[in-house]
N, C-alpha and C positions, 0 to 999 in steps of 0.2 A: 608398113604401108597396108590402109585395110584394104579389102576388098569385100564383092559383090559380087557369087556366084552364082548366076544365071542358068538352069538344065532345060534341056528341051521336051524330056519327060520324066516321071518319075521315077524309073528305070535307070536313069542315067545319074542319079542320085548316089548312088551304090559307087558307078566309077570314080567320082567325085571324090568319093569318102577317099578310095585305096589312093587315090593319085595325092591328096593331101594329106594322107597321114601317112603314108611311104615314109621310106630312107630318104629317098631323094627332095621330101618336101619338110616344112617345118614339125619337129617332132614335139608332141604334149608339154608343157612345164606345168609348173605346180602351181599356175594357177589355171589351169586346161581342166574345167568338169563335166566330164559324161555321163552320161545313164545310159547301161548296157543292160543288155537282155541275154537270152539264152542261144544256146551257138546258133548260126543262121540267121541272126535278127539282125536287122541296122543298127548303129549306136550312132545317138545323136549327140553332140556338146557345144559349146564357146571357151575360145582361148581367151586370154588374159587380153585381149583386143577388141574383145567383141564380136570376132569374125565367126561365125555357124561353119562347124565343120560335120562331117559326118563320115562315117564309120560303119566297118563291121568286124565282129566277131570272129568268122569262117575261114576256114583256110580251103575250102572247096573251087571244085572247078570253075572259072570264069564264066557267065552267060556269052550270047555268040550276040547278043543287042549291042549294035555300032551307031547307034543314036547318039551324038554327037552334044559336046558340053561344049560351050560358047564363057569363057573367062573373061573375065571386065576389069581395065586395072578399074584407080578411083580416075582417070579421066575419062572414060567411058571408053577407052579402044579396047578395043572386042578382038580375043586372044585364042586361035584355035587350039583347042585341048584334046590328047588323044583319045582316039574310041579305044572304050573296053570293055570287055565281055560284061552285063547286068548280074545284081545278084538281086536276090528275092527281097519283094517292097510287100509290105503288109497293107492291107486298107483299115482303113481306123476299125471299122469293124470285124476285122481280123482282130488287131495290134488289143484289144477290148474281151474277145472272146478269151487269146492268151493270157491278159491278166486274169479275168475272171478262173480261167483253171488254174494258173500259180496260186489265187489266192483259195478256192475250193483246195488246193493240196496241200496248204499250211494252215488253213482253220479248215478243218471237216466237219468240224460238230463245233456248237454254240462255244461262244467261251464266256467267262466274268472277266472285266475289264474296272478299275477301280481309280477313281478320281475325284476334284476337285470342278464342281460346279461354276464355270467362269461367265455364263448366259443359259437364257433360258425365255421360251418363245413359243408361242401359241396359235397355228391356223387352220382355219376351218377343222378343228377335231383335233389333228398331229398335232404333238409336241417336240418341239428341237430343242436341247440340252447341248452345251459346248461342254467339253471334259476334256482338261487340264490335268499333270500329275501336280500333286497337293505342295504347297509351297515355292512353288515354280512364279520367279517375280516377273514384273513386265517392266520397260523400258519406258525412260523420261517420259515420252510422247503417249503413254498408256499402250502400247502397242504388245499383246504377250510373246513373252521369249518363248518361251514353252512348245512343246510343241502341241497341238489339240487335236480333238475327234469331236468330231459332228454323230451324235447320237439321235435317232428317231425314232417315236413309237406313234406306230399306227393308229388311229381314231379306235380302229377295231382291237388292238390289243390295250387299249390304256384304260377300260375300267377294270380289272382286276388289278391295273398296278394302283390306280387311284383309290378302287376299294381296302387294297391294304394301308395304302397311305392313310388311310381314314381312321382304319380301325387304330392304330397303331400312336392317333391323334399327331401325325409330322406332317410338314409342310417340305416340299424341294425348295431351295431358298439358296442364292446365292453365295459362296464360298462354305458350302456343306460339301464335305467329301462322301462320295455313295461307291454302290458295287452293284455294278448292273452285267447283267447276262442278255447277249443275243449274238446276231449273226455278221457276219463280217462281206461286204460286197460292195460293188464297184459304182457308183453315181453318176453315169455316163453323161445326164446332161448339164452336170455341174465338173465333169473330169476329177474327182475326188473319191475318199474312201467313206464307208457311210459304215454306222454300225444301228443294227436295228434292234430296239430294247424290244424283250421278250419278259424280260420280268427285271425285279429290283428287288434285291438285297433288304429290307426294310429293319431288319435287327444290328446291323450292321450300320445303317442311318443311324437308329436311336443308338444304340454305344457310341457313334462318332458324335449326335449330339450330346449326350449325357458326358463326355471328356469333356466338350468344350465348354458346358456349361460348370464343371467341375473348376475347370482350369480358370475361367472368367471367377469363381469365389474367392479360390485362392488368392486372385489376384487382389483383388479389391479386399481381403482381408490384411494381407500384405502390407497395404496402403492404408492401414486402416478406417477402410470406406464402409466395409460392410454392417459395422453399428454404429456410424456417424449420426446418422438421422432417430437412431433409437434415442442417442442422449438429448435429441432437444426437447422440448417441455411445452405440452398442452397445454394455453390459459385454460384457470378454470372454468370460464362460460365460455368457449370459441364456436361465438355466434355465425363467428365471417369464415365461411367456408365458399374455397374453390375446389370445381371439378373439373376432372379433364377426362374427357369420353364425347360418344359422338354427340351432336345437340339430337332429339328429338328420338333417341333411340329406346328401348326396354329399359335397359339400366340408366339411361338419364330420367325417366319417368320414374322408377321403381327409387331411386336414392331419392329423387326433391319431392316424392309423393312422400316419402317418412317423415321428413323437414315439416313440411308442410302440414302434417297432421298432428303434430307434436304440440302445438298452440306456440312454439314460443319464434322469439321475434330473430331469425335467421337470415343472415344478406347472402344470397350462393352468388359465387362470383363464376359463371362459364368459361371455361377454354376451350371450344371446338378441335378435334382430333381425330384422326382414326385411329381405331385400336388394332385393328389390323393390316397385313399387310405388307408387301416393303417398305411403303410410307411412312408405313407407323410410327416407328421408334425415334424416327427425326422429327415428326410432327408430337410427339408425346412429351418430348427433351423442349422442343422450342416452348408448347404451350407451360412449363413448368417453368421456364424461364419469365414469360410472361405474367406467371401468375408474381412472383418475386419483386417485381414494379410494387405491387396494391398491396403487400403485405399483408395475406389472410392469416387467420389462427391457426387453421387447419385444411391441408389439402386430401383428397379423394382420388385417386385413380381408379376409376369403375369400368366396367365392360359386362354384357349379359352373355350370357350360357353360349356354348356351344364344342366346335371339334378342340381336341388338343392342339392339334396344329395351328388353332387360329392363335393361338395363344404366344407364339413366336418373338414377338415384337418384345414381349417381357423375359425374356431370355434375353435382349441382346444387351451389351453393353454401354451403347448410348442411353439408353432409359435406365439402365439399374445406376451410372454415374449422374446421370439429371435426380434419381432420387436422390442419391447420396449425398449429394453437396448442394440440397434445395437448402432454404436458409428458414424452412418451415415443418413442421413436422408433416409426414405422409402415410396415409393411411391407402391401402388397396383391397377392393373387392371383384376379382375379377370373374368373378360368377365360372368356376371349376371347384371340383370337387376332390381332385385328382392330384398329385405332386405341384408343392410348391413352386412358383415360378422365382427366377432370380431378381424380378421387383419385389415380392412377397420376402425374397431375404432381405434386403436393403431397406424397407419401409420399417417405419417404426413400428407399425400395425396393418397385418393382413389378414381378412376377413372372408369369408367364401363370397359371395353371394354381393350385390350393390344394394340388394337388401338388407341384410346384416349389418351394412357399412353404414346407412344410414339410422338405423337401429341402436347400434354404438354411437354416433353422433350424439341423439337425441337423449342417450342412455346418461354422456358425460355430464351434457347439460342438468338432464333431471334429477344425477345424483347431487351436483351444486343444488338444484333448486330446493332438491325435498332438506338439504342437511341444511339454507336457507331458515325452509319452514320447521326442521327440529328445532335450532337455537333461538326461532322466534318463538316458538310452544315456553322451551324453558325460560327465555326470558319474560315471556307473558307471566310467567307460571310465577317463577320468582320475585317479579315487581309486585303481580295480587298480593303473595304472602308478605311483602313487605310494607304493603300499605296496608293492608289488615291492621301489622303491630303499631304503624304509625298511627291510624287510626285510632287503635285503643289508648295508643298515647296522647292521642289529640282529642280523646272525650273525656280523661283525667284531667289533662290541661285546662280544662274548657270550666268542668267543673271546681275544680280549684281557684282559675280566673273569675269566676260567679262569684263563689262563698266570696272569695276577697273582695271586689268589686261591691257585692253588699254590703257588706260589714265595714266600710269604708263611706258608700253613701248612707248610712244609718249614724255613720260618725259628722257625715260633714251637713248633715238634714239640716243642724240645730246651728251649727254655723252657718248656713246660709239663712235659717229664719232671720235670725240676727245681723244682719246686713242687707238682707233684705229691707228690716224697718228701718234700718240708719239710710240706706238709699233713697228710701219713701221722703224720709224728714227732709235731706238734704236735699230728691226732686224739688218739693214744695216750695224750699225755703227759693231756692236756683227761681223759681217758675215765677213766684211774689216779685224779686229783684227785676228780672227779665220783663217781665209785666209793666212793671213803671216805668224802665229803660222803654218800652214799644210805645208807650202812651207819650213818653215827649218827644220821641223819634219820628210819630204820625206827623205830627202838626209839620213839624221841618219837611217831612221825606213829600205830604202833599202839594208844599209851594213848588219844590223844587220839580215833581213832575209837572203842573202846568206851565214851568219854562222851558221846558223840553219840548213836551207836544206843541209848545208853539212856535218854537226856531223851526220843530221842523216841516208844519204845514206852512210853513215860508217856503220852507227852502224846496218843498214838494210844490208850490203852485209855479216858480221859479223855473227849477226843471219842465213841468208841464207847458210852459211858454215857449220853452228850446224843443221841445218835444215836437212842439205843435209848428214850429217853425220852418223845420228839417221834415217834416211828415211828407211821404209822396202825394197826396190827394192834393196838398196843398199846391206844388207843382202842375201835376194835373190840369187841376182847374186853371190856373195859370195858363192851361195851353198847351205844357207840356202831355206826351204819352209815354206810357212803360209797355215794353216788348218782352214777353218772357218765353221758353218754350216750351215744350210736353211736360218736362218737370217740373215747372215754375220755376225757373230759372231763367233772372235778367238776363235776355241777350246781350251782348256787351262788343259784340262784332263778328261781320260776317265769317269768320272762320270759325263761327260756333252753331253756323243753319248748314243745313246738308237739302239739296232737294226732294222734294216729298215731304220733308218736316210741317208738323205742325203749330205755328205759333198764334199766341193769345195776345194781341195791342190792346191797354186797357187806354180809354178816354175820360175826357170828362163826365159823358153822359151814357158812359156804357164800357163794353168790349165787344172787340172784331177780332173774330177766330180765321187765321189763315193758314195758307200752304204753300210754300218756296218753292215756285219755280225757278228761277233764277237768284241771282248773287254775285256781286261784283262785276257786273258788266261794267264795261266804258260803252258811253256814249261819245258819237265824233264831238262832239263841243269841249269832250277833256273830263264831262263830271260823270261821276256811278251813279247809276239809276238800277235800282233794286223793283224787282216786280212779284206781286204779292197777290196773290185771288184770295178770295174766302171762300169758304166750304161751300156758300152757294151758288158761286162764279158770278156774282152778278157785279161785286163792290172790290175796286183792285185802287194799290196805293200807290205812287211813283213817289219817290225820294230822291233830290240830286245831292251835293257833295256838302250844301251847308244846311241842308235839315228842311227845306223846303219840301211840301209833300202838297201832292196834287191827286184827287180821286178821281178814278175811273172807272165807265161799268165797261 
C-alpha cells in the first residue's frame, strides 16, 4: 500500500526516516536504493514501490524538535505519527559545500581523464566535449549506456589547446578517443560533475589517429579495396572529367583553369561538396556516386591548401570505400604537402597540389596527342618517300608508254592514209547515189507538204470558229459581266468575297472597280441582294436571286 508522507518541517524529515526504517517499520529489499553520505548526513532513497524514504546514518543523540509528522494512507486520512527528537538537515548549500570538499579530497590536483568523444559543442567562446570510455555501445533508441562526463574549456583557456591542435594539423571529431587534463568540480546549477580542460594531450590524439587510420588500411587491404581503383584503366584521351570539390573555390579555379588553357576540347562535369568537415565524407561518397550515372573517363578529387586537420574527411572510411569501389578511375590533389591521406592510398593517382592534378590531366592527353602527331610525321615521312619511288616509277612508265605509243602511230600513219582515200572514194560514190535518190524524193516530198499545210489551215480556221464562239467578250457584249477579284480570279460565289475586298466587274463598254460591303443578305421578299460601291462611292449595283442587277448612286 503506497503512501504519501507529508512533514511539517524540515526537521521532522530526520524522524521520518528512523520511524520507517526502524525494526518496527518496513525494512530495505533489494530493490531499496540509497545515497548515503558521511556520518551525520540524511540518507535519502525509493523502495521497490516508489515510496521516498528517508534515513540516516548516526547513531547520535535524538534532537528535543517535537514537530509533529502528519501520515496519509492513499485515502487521504491523516495518521498521527510520533514526535521525535530532529537530527541535522543540510540546506542545499550546505549539502554542495560537503560535496565540493569530498570532491577537493579525492582530486587535489588536476588529473588526465581519457576518453572517447561522443559530442561536441560550441557557445559563445566555451567548448563542451561529452567523454565516453572508448567502446562503450548505446542502446536501440541511441541512448548511451556508458556512463559520461561533461568536459569544458573556457573561451579563455581554449587558444593554446586550439593552437596545438593547429600545429599538430588534428581536428577534435567525433568518436576520436583524447586525454585531457584539468580540474574536477561541482555544476551547482546543472546538479552534475563538470571537468574543466586545462590542456590536451595532442600526441596522444595523433597516435590514436594514426592506429585508426592504420587499422582502416588493413582493413580495406583485407578486402581487397585498397588497389581496386589502381587496376582500372585510363581511356587514352579522357576528355570527360568529373570533379568533386567545392564549386567556386581556389582549387576549383586552379584544376579547370589548367583544362581550360591546354586548348584541348575537355567536358568537366561538377559535383558540388564540401571538403571539409563532418559533412564532408558523406557529401564526397554521395557526389562520387553521382558522378557513376554520366560515366566520366576520369575523376578528380581536389581541395586547396590548408591545416592538416582540414584534411579529416580523407581519412575516414566512407570516402576511401566511395574511392574504391567507384566504377571510374580516381585521381586526388588535395593540396598538402605532408603525409599521405587514406583517399591518396585508395585512388589510382594522387597528386599534391589541384594544380598538379590538372597538369596530369592535360599531361595524359598531350602525351596521346604529341605520339598522334609523331606517327603522323612518320607516316607523312613514309608516304613522301614512297611516292618519290612511285614517281620515278611513273616517269619510266610514262616514257616507255610514249616511245610505244609512237612507234605504233608511225606504224598505223600509212594505214589510215589508205583508208582515208578508200573512205573519200566511197564518200563520193554514197553522195552521187544519195544525190539522185533527193532529187526524185523533192518533186514527191513538195506535193505531199502543200496537202498538209492545207488540212491544216482548215482545221486552224475551224478551231478559230470554236474559239471565238466560247470567247468571254463574246458574252459580254451579249449582256453578260465577268466579276474577278484582287487576283483576277472569276468570282464564282459569295463565299469567295470577304468585306473590304476589292473586286473588278468587267462590261461591255468598260470595268467597274468595287468593294464588298455586304454579301449574302436576305431581303424580306426571300431574294439575296449583294451591295457593292465603287472606289468612288458614287456608282452601287444591287443584284437579286436571278441575276437582275439595278444601279444606284
Amino acid at each position: 500500500e503506497r503512501r504519501v508522507r507529508e512533514v511539517s518541517s524540515v526537521a521532522a524529515v530526520s524522524r521520518a526516516a528512523r520511524r520507517t526504517s526502524g525494526p518496527s517499520k518496513r525494512a530495505p529489499t533489494s530493490a531499496q536504493t540509497t545515497v548515503e553520505t558521511s556520518s551525520n548526513h540524511p540518507v535519502l532513497g525509493f523502495d521497490h514501490g516508489g515510496v521516498a524514504t528517508v534515513g540516516a546514518t548516526s547513531a547520535g543523540p535524538p534532537e528535543t524538535d517535537q514537530t509533529s509528522v502528519v501520515d496519509r494512507d492513499v485515502d487521504g486520512v491523516a495518521n498521527d505519527v510520533r514526535d521525535e527528537p530532529a537530527e541535522e538537515s543540510l540546506t542545499v548549500a550546505a549539502f554542495y559545500d560537503r560535496v565540493k570538499r569530498a570532491l577537493s579530497q579525492a582530486f587535489p590536483e588536476e588529473v588526465w581523464v581519457a576518453g572517447e568523444i561522443r559530442g561536441l559543442r560550441e557557445s559563445r567562446g566555451h567548448h563542451y566535449i561529452e567523454l565516453a570510455d572508448a567502446g562503450a555501445g548505446t542502446e536501440a533508441g541511441g541512448r548511451a549506456v556508458a556512463q559520461q562526463l561533461e568536459v569544458v574549456c573556457w573561451s579563455r583557456e581554449w587558444p593554446p589547446v586550439a593552437r596545438a591542435l593547429a600545429e599538430a594539423g588534428v581536428e577534435l571529431e567525433v568518436g576520436r578517443v583524447v586525454r585531457v587534463r584539468g580540474r574536477v568540480s561541482v555544476w551547482e546549477g546543472g546538479s552534475k560533475l563538470r571537468f574543466t580542460l586545462t590542456s590536451l594531450d595532442v600526441e596522444a590524439l595523433l597516435g590514436g589517429i594514426a592506429a585508426a587510420r592504420r587499422r582502416l588500411l588493413q582493413a580495406l587491404e583485407a578486402e581487397g579495396l585498397l588497389e581496386a581503383n589502381a587496376l582500372l584503366a585510363v581511356p587514352l584521351v579522357p576528355l570527360r572529367i568529373g570533379i568533386v570539390t567545392s564549386p567556386g573555390s581556389e582549387a576549383h579555379s586552379d584544376f579547370v583553369g589548367q583544362l581550360a588553357r591546354s586548348g584541348f576540347a575537355f567536358e568537366v562535369l561538377l559535383e558540388p561538396s564540401l571538403v571539409q568537415g563532418t559533412e564532408a565524407p558523406r557529401q564526397i561518397a554521395s557526389a562520387l556516386s553521382r558522378l557513376a550515372r554520366v560515366e566520366p573517363d576520369l575523376v578528380v578529387v581536389v581541395r586547396g591548401g590548408g591545416a592538416r586537420g582540414d584534411l579529416a574527411a580523407f581519412d575516414s572510411e566512407e570516402v576511401a570505400r566511395a574511392i574504391a569501389l567507384a566504377p571510374f578511375p580516381v585521381w586526388t590533389g588535395i593540396g598538402h604537402t605532408g603525409d599521405r591521406s587514406v583517399a591518396d592510398e585508395v585512388a589510382q593517382r594522387a597528386l599534391i597540389t589541384p594544380t598538379a592534378c590538372g597538369e596530369a590531366v592535360v599531361a595524359a592527353v598531350s602525351e596521346y596527342w604529341g605520339l598522334v602527331v609523331e606517327r603522323a610525321g612518320t607516316l607523312s615521312a613514309l608516304a613522301g618517300s614512297r611516292l618519290d619511288v612511285a614517281r620515278q616509277r611513273l616517269h619510266a612508265a610514262a616514257g616507255a608508254v610514249t616511245r610505244g605509243a609512237r612507234h605504233q602511230l608511225d606504224r598505223r600513219s600509212d594505214e589510215i592514209a589508205g583508208a582515208r582515200q578508200l573512205a573519200m572514194r566511197a564518200a563520193r560514190s554514197g553522195i552521187e547515189r544519195e544525190t539522185s535518190k533527193l532529187a526524185g524524193a523533192q518533186g514527191s516530198l513538195g506535193s505531199a507538204a502543200l496537202r498538209i499545210v492545207g488540212a491544216a489551215e482548215r482545221d486552224r480556221q475551224r478551231y478559230e470558229q470554236l474559239l471565238r464562239a466560247y470567247d468571254p467578250r463574246r458574252q459580254i457584249e451579249r449582256g453578260w459581266s465577268l466579276t474577278r477579284d484582287g487576283n483576277g480570279r472569276p468570282v464564282r460565289s459569295i463565299a469567295d468575297l470577304v468585306r473590304g475586298a476589292e473586286i473588278t466587274t468587267t462590261v461591255s463598254d468598260g470595268e467597274i472597280v468595287s468593294v464588298v460591303q455586304h454579301a449574302g443578305e436576305r431581303t424580306s421578299q426571300g431574294t439575296t441582294r449583294d451591295s457593292v460601291t465603287s472606289l468612288d462611292g458614287r456608282v452601287g449595283v444591287e443584284r437579286d436571286d436571278e441575276g437582275h442587277e439595278e444601279a444606284r448612286t
